[in-house]
C-alpha positions in Angstrom: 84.7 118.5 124.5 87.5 115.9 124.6 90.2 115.9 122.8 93.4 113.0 122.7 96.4 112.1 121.1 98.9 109.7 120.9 102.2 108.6 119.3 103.9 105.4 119.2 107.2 104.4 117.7 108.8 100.7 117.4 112.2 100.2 115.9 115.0 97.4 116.0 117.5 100.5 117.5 114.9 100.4 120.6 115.7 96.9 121.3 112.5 95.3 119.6 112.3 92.8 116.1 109.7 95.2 114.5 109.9 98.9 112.9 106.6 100.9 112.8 104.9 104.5 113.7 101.4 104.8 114.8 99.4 108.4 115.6 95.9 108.8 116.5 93.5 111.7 116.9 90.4 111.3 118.8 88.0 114.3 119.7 84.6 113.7 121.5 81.7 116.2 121.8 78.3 116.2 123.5 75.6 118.7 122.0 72.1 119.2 123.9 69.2 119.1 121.0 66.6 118.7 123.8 65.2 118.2 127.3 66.8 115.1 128.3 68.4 114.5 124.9 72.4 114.5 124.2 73.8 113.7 120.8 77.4 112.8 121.1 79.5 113.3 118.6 83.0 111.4 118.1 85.7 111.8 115.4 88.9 110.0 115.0 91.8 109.6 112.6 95.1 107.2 112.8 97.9 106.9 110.5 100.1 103.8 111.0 103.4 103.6 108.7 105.6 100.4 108.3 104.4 96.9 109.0 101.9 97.0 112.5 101.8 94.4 114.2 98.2 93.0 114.1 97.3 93.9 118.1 98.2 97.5 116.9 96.2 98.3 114.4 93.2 100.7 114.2 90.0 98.7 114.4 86.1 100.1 113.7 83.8 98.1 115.2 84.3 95.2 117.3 84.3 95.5 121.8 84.9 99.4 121.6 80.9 99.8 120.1 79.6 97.0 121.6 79.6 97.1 125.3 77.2 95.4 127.1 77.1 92.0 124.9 78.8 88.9 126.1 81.8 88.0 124.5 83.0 84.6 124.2 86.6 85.2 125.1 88.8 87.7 123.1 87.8 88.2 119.3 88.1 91.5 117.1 84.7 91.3 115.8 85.6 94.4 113.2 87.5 96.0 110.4 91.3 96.3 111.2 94.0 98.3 109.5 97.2 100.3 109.1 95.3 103.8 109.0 91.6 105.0 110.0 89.1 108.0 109.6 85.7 108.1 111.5 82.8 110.0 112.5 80.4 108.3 115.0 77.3 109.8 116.9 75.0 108.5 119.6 
């Protein structure tokens, strides 16, 4: 099991021209079901408050679940926001 964390904090008082807060919880488990077989399963939640700037907010979807396609240059191919909640599996 894998578990991470994070916290990030912006504010004018810092030096910066934005105020925000951003925390994440991710946790990642792998369960054997058979011979050869793995289900992984992945849960995360984020909680952004004041205005994020739009490089920092939670995205589902997009480059992080698509590996392995070619992408024409740089484009968030998914649903972005201020906060997130999500169970995957694989």
């Amino acid at each position: 099991m894998l578990i991470k964390g994070s916290y990030e904090t912006a504010a004018a008082s810092y030096g910066g021209n934005v105020d925000f807060l951003k925390t994440s919880l991710s946790s990642e488990g792998c369960l054997p079901v058979a011979e050869h077989h793995t289900l992984i399963i992945d849960v995360s939640a984020g909680y952004g408050s004041g205005t994020l700037p739009y490089q920092e907010q939670f995205e589902i979807g997009g480059t992080d679940f698509l590996l392995g396609y070619p992408l024409p240059g740089y484009h968030r191919r998914g649903f972005v926001g201020a906060n997130e909640l999500g169970p995957t599996t694989g």
